[in-house]
Residue, then its C-alpha position, 0 to 999 in steps of 0.5 A: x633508092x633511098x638515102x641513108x643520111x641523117x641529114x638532107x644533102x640535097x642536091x650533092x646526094x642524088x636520092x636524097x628529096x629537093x626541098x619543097x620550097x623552091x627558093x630554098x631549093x634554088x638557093x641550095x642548089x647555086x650554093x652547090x653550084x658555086x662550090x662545084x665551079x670554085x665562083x667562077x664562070x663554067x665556061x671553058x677558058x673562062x675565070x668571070x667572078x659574077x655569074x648565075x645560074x643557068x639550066x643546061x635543060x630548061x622546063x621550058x624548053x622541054x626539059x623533065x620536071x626534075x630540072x632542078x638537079x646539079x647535074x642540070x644547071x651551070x654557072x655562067x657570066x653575063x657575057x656567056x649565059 
């Protein structure tokens, strides 16, 4: 599938390409996390402001070389990460 947009919407359009860069595609890809989660943890029941990042399926834990996609990673607080 091949994407139509004039601009990269990596990674809220699944066939658009993750940059190459991979501290850009992590930034992009917290941001859009971030605005998913509303900055709070995912957790259920839980509303902690200071989160980060976390793979549901991490690479090194078996996970696919396509690990960075939205719907892999989750926004948790220290307590619950």
């Amino acid at each position: 599938m091949v994407c139509t947009h004039r601009t990269n919407r990596w990674p809220s359009c699944a066939s658009c390409v993750a940059p190459a860069n991979p501290t850009r595609r992590r930034r992009l890809l917290r941001l859009a996390a971030a605005e998913r989660a509303g900055h709070l943890c995912e957790w259920p029941y839980c509303d902690q402001p200071h989160v980060q990042m976390a793979h549901l399926n991490h690479r090194g834990m078996g996970g696919s070389p396509a690990a960075d996609r939205l719907n892999n990673v989750a926004l948790l607080c220290f307590r619950h990460h």
